[in-house]
C-alpha positions in Angstrom: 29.0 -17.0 17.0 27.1 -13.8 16.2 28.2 -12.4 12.7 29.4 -9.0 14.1 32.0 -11.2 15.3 33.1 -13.1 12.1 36.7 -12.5 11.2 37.7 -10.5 9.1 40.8 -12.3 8.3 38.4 -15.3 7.4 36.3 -12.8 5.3 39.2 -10.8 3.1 40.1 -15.0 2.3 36.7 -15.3 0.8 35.8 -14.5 -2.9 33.7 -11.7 -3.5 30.0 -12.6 -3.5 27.9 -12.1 -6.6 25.0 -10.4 -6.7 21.9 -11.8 -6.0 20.6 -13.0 -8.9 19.2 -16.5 -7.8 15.8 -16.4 -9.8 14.2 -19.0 -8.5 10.5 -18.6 -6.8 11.0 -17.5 -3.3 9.6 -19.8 -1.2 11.0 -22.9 -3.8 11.9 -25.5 -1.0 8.4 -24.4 1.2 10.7 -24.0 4.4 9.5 -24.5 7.8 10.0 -21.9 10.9 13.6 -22.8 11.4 14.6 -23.1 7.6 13.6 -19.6 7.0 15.3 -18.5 9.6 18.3 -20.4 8.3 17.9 -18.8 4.6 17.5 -15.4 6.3 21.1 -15.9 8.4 22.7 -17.2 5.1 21.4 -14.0 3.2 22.8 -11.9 6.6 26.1 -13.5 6.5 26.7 -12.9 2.9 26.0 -9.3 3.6 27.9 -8.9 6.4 31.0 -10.6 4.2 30.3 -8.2 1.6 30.5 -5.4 4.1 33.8 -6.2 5.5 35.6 -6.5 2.3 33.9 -3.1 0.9 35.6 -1.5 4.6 38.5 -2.9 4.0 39.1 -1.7 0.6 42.6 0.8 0.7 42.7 2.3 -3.1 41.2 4.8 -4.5 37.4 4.6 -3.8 35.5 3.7 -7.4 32.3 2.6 -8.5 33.7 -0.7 -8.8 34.8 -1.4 -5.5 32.6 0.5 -3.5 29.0 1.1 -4.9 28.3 -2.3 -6.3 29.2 -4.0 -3.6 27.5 -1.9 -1.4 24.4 -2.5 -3.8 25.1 -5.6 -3.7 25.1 -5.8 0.3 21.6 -4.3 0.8 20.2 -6.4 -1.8 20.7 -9.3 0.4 19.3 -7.4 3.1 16.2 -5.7 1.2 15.1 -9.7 -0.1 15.4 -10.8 3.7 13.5 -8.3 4.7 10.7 -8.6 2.3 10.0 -11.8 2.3 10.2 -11.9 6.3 7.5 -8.9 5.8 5.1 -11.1 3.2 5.8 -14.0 5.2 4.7 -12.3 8.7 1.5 -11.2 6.8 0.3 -14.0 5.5 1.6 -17.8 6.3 -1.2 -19.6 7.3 1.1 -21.1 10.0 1.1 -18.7 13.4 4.8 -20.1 14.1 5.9 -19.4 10.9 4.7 -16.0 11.1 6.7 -15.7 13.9 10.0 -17.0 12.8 9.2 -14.3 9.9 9.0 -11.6 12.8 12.0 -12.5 14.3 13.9 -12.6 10.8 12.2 -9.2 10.4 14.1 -7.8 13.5 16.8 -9.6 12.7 17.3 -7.8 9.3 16.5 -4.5 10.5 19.0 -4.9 13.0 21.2 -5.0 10.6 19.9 -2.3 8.2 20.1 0.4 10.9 23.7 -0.8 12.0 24.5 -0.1 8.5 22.6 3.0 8.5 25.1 4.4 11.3 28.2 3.0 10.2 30.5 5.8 9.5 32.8 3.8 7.4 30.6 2.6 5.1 29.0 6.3 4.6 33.0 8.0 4.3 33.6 5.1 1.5 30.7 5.9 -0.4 31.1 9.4 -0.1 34.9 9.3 -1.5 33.4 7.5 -4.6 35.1 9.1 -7.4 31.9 10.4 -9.4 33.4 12.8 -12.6 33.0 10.0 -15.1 29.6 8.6 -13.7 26.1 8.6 -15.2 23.2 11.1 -14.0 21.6 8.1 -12.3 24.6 7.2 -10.9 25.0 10.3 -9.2 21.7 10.3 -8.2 21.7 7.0 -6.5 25.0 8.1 -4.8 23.3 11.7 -3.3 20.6 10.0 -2.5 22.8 7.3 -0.5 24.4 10.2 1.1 21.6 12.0 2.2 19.7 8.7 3.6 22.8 8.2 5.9 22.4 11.7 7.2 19.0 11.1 8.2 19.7 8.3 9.6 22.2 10.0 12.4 25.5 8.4 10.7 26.9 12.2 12.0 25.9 11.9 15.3 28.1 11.6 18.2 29.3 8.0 19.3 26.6 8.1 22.2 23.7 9.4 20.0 24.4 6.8 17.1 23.9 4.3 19.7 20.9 5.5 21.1 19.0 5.8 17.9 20.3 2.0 17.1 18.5 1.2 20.5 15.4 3.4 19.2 15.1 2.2 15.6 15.2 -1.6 17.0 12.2 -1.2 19.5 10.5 0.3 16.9 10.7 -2.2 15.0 9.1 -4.7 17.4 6.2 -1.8 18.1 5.3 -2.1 14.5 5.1 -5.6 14.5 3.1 -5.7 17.8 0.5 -2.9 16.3 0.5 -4.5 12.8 -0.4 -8.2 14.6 -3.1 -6.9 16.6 -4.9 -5.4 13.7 -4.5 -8.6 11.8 -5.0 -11.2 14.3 -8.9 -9.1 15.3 -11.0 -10.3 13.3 -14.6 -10.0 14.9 -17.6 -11.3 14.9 -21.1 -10.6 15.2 -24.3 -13.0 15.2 -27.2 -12.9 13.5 -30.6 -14.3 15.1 -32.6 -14.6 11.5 -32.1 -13.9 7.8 -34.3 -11.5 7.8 -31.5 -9.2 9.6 -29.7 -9.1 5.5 -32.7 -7.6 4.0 -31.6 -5.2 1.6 -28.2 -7.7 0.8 -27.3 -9.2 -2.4 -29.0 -12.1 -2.9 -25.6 -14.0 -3.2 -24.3 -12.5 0.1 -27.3 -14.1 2.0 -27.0 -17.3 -0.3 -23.0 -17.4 1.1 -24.0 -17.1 4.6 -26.2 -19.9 5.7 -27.1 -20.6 9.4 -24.7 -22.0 11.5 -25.8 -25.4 13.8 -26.7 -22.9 16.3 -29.7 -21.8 13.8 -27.5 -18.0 13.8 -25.7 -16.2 11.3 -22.1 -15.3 11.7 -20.2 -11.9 10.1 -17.5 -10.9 10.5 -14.8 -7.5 10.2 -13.2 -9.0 6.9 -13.9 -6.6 4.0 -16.3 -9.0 1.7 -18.7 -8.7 4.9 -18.3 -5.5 6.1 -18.8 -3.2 2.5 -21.7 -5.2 1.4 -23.6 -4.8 4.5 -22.4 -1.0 5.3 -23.4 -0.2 1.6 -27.1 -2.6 1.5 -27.8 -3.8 4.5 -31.6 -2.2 5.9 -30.8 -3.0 9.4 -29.5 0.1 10.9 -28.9 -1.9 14.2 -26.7 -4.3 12.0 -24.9 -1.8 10.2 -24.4 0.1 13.1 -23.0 -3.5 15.2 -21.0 -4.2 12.2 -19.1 -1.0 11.8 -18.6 -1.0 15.4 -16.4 -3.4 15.8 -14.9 -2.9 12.3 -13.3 0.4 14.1 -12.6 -1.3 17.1 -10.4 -3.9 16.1 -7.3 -4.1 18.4 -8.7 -2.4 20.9 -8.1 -1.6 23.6 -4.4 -3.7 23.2 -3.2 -0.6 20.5 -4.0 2.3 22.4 -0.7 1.6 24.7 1.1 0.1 21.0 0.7 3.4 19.5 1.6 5.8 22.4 4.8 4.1 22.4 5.4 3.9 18.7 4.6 7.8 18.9 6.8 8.3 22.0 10.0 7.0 20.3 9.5 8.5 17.3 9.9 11.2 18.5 12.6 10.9 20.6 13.9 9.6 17.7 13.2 12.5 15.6 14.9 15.2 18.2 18.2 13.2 18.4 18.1 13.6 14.8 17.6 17.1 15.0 14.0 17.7 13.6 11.6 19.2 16.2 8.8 16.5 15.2 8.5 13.1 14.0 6.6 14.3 11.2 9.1 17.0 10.2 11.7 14.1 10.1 9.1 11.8 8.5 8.7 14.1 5.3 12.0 15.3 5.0 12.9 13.0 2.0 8.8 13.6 0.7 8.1 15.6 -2.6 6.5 18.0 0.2 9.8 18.4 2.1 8.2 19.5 5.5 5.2 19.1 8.1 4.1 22.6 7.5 3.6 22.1 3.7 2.2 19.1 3.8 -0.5 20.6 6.5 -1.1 24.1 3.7 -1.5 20.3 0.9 -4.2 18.8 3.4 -5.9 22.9 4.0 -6.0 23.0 0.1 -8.1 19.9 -0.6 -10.4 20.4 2.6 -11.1 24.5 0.9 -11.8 23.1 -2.7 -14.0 20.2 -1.9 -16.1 22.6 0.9 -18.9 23.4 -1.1 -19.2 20.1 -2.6 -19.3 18.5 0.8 -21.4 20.8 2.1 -24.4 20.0 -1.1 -23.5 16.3 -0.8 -24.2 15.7 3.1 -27.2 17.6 2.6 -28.7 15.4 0.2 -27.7 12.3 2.5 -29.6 14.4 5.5 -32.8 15.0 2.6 -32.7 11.0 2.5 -33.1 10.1 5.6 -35.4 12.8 6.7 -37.4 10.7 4.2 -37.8 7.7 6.6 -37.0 9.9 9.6 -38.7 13.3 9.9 -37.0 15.5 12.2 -33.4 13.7 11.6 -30.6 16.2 12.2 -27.6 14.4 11.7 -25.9 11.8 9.8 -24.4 8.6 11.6 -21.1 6.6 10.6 -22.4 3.6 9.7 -25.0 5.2 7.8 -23.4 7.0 5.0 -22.4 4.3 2.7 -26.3 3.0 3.1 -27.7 6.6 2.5 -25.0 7.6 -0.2 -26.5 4.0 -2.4 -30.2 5.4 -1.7 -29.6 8.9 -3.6 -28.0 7.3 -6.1 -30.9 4.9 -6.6 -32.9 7.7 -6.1 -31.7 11.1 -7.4 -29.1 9.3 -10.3 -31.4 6.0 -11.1 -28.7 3.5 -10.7 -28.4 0.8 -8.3 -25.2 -0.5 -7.6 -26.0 -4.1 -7.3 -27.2 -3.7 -11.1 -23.1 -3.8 -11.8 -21.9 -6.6 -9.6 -23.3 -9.6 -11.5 -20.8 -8.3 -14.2 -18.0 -8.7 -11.9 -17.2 -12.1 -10.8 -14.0 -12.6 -9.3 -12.4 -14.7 -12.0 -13.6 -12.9 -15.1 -11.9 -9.4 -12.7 -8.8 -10.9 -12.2 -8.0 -11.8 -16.5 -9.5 -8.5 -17.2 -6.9 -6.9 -15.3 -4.3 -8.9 -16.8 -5.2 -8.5 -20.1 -5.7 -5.2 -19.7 -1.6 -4.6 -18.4 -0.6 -7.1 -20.6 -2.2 -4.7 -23.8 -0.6 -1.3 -22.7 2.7 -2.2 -21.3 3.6 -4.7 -24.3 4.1 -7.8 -22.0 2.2 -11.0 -21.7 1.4 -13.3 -18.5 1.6 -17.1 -17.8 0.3 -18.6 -14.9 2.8 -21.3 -13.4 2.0 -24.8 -13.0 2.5 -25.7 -9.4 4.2 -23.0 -7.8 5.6 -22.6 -4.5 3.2 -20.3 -2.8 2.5 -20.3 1.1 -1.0 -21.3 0.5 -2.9 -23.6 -1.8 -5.4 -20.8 -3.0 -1.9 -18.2 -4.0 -1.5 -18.2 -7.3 1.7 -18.0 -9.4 2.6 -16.0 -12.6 5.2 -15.0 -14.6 5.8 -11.9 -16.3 7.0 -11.9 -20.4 8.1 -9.7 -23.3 9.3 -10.8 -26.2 8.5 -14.6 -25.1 11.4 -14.1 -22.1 10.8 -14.2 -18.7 11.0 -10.8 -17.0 9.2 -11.1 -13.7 7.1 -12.8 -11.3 4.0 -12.5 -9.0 1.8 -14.0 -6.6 -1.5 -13.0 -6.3 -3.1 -14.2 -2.9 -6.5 -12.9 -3.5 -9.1 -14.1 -0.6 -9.5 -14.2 3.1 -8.4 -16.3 5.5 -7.0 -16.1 9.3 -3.8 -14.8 10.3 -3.1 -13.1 6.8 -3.5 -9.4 6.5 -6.8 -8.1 6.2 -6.4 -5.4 3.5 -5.1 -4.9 0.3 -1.1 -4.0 -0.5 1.5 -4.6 -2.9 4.4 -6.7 -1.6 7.9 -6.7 -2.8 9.6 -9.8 -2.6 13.2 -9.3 -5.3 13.7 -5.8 -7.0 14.6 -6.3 -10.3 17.9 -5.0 -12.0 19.6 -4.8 -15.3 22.3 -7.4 -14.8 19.9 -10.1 -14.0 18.4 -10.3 -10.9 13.9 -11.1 -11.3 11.7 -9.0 -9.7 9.0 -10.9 -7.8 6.2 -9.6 -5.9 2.9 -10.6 -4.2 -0.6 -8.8 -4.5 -2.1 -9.7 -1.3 -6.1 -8.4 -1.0 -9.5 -9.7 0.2 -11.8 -10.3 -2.1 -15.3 -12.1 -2.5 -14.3 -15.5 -4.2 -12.5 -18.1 -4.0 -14.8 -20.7 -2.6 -15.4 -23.7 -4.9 -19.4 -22.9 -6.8 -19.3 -19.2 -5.4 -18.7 -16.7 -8.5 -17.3 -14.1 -6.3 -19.4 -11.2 -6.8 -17.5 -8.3 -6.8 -18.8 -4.2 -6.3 -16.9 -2.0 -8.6 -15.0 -0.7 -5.5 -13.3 -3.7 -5.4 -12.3 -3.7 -9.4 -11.1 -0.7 -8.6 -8.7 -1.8 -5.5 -7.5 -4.8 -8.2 -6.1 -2.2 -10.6 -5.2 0.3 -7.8 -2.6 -2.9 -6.8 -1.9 -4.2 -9.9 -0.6 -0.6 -10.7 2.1 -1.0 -7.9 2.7 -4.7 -9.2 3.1 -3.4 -13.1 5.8 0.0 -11.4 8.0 -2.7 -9.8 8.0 -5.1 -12.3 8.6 -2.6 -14.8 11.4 -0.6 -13.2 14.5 -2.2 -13.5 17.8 0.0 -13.3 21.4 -1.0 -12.5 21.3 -0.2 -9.0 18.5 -2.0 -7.0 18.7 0.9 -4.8 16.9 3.0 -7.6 14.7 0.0 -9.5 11.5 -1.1 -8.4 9.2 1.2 -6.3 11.8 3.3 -5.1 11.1 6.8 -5.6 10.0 9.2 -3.2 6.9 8.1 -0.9 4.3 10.5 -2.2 5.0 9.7 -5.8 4.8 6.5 -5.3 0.6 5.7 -5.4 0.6 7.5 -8.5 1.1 4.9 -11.1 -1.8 2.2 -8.7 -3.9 5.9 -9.0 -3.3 5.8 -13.0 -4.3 2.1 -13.4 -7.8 2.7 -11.5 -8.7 5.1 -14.3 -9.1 2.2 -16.4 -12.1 1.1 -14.9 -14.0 3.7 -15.9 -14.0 3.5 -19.1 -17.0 1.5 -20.6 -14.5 -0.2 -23.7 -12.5 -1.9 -21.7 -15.2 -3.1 -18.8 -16.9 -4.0 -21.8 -13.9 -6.4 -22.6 -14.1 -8.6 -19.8 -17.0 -7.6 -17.5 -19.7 -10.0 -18.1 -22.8 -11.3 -16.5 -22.1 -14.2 -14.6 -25.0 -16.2 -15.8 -25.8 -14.6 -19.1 -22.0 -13.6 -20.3 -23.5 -10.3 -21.6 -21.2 -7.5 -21.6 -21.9 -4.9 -18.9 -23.8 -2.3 -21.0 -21.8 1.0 -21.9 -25.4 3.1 -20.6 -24.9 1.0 -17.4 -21.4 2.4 -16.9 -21.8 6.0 -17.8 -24.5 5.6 -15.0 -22.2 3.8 -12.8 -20.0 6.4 -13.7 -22.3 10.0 -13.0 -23.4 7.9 -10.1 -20.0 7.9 -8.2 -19.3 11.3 -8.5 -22.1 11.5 -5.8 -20.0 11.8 -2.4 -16.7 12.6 -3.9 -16.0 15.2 -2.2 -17.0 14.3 1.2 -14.8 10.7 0.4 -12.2 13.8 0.2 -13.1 15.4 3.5 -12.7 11.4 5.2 -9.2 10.9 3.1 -8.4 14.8 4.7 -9.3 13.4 8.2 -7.4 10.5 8.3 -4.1 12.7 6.5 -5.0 15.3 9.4 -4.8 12.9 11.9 -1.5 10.7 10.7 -0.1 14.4 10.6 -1.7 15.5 14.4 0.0 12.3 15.9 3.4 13.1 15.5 3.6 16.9 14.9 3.5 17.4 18.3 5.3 16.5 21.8 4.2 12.9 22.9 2.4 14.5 26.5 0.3 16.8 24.1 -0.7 13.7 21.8 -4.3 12.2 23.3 -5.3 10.5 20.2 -9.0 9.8 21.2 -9.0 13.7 21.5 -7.4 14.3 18.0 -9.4 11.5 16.3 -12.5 13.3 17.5 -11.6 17.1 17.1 -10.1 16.4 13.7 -13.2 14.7 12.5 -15.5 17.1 13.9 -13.7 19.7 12.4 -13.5 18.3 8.4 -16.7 16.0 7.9 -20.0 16.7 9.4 -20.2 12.9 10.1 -19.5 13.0 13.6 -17.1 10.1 15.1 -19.0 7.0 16.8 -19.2 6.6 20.1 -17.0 4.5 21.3 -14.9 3.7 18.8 -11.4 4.1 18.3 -10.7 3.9 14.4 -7.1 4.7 15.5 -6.0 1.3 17.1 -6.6 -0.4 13.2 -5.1 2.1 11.1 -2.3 0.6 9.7 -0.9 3.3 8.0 -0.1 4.7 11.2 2.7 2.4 11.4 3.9 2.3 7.9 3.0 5.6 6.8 3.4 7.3 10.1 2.5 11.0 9.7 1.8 11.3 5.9 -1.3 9.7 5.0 -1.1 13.1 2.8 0.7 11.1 0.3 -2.6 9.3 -1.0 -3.6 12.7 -1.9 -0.7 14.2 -3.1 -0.1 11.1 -5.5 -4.1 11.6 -7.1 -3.1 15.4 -7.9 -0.4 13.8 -9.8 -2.2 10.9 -10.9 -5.0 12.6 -12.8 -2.3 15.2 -14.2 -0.4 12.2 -16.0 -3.3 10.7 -16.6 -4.5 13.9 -19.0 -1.9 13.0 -21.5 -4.1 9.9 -22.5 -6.7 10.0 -25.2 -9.8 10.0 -23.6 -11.7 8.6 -26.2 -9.3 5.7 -26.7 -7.3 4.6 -23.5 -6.2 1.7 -25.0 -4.0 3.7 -27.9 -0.9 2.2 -27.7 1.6 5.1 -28.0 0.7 7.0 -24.7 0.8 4.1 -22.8 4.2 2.7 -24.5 5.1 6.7 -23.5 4.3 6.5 -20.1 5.9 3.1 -19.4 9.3 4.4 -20.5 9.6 7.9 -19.1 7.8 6.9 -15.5 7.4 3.0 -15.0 10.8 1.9 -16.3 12.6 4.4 -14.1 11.8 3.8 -11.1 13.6 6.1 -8.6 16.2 6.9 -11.1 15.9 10.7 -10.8 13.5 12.8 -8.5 9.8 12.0 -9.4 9.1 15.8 -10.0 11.8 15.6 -12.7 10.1 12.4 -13.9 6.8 13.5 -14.3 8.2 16.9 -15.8 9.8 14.9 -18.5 6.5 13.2 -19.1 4.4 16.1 -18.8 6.3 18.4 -20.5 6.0 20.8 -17.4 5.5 20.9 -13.5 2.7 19.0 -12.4 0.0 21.0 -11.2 -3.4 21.1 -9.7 -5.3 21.6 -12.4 -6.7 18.3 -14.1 -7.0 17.1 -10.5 -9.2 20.2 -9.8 -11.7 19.5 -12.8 -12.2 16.2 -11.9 -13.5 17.3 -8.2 -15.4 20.1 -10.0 -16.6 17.9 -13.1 -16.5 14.4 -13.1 -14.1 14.5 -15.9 
């Protein structure tokens, strides 16, 4: 019998369920497609229980009998529907994957049935509030407006419409997200010779197949190395190809529907976009000011672009004469020449400090210092796969959170690099547990996993989103964890990145893999002065992507060509023009999760290098900032507007200023 259905006589008969605090490791029991389905209904019909008795309540509407079990409801719901999301992402096992999706639906299903259940929105807005706590109140307006958006004062009619809109939706994302995942390409080599210019462990790693050819493929380990070394400009160009072509031509129909209902979606709610409706709970508040945010970053990095592009044209006129323009597949290549060239470093001279292994402790060593914990890896875990790792999380010698870190590729698992949540964390109990799931070099038996200082800095951009969920833990799960508003919330990963700058702490665990000499403090300063080459036109590519995210749902669906707007909006801010038959659109992810603010990257690095100012430069591993910065940003989570957060922090409003000298200076 569906659960809708359950009755409520059976329910009211039922103790109250207690919060979720079973702390076990999520996958403990390594379930198969039907037993996850099965934990998933359990964790539904507890809910649903939950949600009966909080209806049914006829007193005076409290704290107590209203917003904890509320909280306590969508706590069941927000662990079902992360670990169906991890689970869908990675399980080796296609069939598991699918159960996930289904559990996926399933969940939000129920989520936006909540969302538009008037009764549940009255009770919690008759919550008697005068003796309650600031976050308390917050949690509670926050609550409030979150049902508003979500069209819980609609008409009868509407409210049903939406529920019809928000569950295909669903199902789009899952379609577009699949697609992306399940393309990984591949292109053949004839001869070795075709690497020239690679790391000489990249070749070593990719030995002839039986056929006497070379395979690579669209996962990140091949596709940087060879972008960034690789002399071929027939391979590069191949390679990158079908790196922007993955799930096409099957997402160009995906994402025509996802923008077609979203903004249906958008005008029963009535906003006159998707992205109007998208931002409306941002730090930016609307379309049109987070359009003037993208305008301002393109206008200050102008010049700079402008001076950088034209020493990537002086390159290649170099082997070229008469060269008028630079390609897409070529920048990368050209941008590692001028360094080698006009800046003396060479970035293969780094990754020989960076093997996976000795990465992966510095990072942890590295939290573990500033944020006053300690890790322990877990002897046999219950992971999905035998290469995930499991750790736990202490202070004080007491367990205090969990993580996974599934590290390398493999098919069927998600091909970039993100933070999962599986359990927020909360102060009566309940573990938070998350996964870092990326796709880095490593992880085969003899190979030291090589890594370019790009992807040290994706380890501590991640392990910054691990360390804020871990970290936050308030009463209300609703406000613990990463659950502040969107743009604020790739600030703290953009914090943890600046970490890998800084030649005292590379120097603590960034050693030669052969020799174990530290990485030399003159090699990182040049790293360093190095990098800064092509900022701003990295700028002017994170603008055009923003643009675009913004340009594909600011507008009626018949006005939205996105082959058109790809194309104009890159014409228009980098003077890279787009590749011939491409379509970079049908793999960007973020155009389902993120929708129309890709901004948000942005937005979060203004705020980033702001907090980031308050650290001593010279030492960035003094303990008192960091101790600082845990407790008035990390620790509270969504507890109270993230402006107000990084006011209390700052001492001020944030502003554009440190963010500013670094584009200008370096520093």
């Amino acid at each position: 019998m569906p659960l809708r259905y359950l009755a409520l006589a059976a329910t009211l008969a039922a103790p109250l369920d207690p919060p979720d605090t079973d702390n076990q490791p999520f996958w403990t029991g390594h379930p198969d497609g039907a037993g996850f389905e099965r934990a998933v209904e359990q964790r539904l019909l507890r809910a649903r229980r939950m949600l009966d008795r909080l209806v049914a309540v006829t007193s005076q509407r409290t704290i107590s009998n209203t917003l904890a079990p509320y909280d306590h409801m969508t706590r069941e719901l927000d662990r079902a529907a992360s670990e169906a999301g991890l689970i869908r992402n990675v399980h080796p096992d296609s069939a598991l994957r699918q159960a996930a999706e289904r559990s996926d639906q399933r969940v939000a299903a129920f989520a936006t049935e909540l969302s538009l259940d008037r009764r549940v929105f009255e009770a919690i807005e008759s919550v008697e509030l005068q003796d309650a706590d600031p976050v308390t109140r917050h949690y509670v307006g926050r609550l409030l407006r979150d049902f508003r958006l979500a069209g819980v004062d609609r008409d009868s009619a509407t409210r049903a419409r939406i529920k019809v809109l928000r569950d295909e939706l669903v199902t789009i994302g899952q379609e577009f997200d699949r697609n992306v995942r399940d393309d990984v390409r591949r292109i053949e080599l004839a001869s070795a010779a075709e690497l020239d210019g690679l790391p000489a462990d990249f070749i070593a790693s990719h030995p002839a197949g039986p056929n006497g050819r070379i395979g690579l493929t669209t996962e990140y380990p091949d596709v940087i190395p060879v972008l960034t070394y690789a002399r071929s400009d027939d391979l590069r160009r191949r390679l990158r190809a079908e790196f922007d072509n993955r799930a096409y031509p099957a997402n160009m129909a995906v994402l025509d529907r996802m923008i077609a209902r979203r903004d249906e979606l958008a005008r029963l709610l009535g906003f006159t976009s998707w992205a109007d409706y998208a931002v409306a709970d941002k730090m930016v508040g609307s379309a049109a000011k987070a359009s003037a945010f993208i305008d301002r970053v393109v206008a200050a990095s102008k010049d700079a672009a402008e001076r950088e592009y034209l020493m990537l044209l002086r390159r290649k006129q170099l082997d070229q004469p008469g060269a008028a323009v630079i390609n897409r597949w070529e920048t990368a290549y050209l941008r590692e020449l001028v360094r080698r060239s006009e800046y003396d470093f060479d970035s293969q001279k780094v990754r020989p400090y960076f093997p996976y292994e000795r990465v992966k402790q510095g990072v942890l060593d590295l939290s573990a210092r500033l944020f006053n914990v300690s890790f322990r890896r877990m002897k046999d875990p219950p992971v999905w796969h035998p290469s995930v790792e499991g750790w736990e999380m202490l202070e004080g010698g007491e367990l205090v959170g969990r993580f996974y870190l599934d590290m390398h590729p493999r098919p069927g698992k998600y091909g970039h690099a993100a933070h999962f949540r599986v359990r927020t964390g909360t102060t009566d109990g309940a573990l938070p547990e998350s996964a870092l799931i990326c796709n880095f070099p490593g992880g085969t038996p003899g190979e030291p996993g090589l890594m370019d200082h790009g992807d040290v800095e994706t380890f501590l951009h991640e392990f910054g989103h691990l360390m804020h969920a871990l970290l936050a833990r308030q009463r209300w799960s609703g406000v613990s964890g990463v659950r502040t508003e969107w743009d604020f919330v790739e600030a703290p990963s953009q914090m943890l990145e600046e970490w890998g700058w800084d030649p005292a702490v590379l120097a603590g665990f960034a050693r030669h893999h052969q020799t174990g000499e530290p990485i030399p403090a003159q090699l990182v300063h040049q790293l360093k002065r190095a990098t800064e080459f092509g900022r701003a036109l990295d700028m002017r590519t994170q603008m055009t992507y923003a643009r675009i995210s913004l340009s594909l749902y600011d507008r009626p669906p018949a006005q939205v060509d996105s082959d058109s707007i790809v194309s104009a909006v890159t014409r228009a801010y980098t003077p890279v023009p787009p590749m011939p038959g491409t379509h970079m659109q049908t793999s960007f992810t973020h155009l389902n999760g993120y929708s129309a603010f890709y901004y948000t990257y942005m937005w979060s690095l203004v705020i980033a290098k702001d907090l980031f100012s308050r650290f001593d430069q010279s030492d960035l591993l003094a303990a008192d900032p960091a101790r600082r910065y845990r407790r008035l940003i990390l620790e509270r989570g969504g507890s109270a507007p993230a402006a107000r957060l990084v006011e209390d922090f700052l001492g001020r409003p944030f502003s554009f200023n440190a963010w500013r000298k670094w584009l200008e200076t370096g520093t």
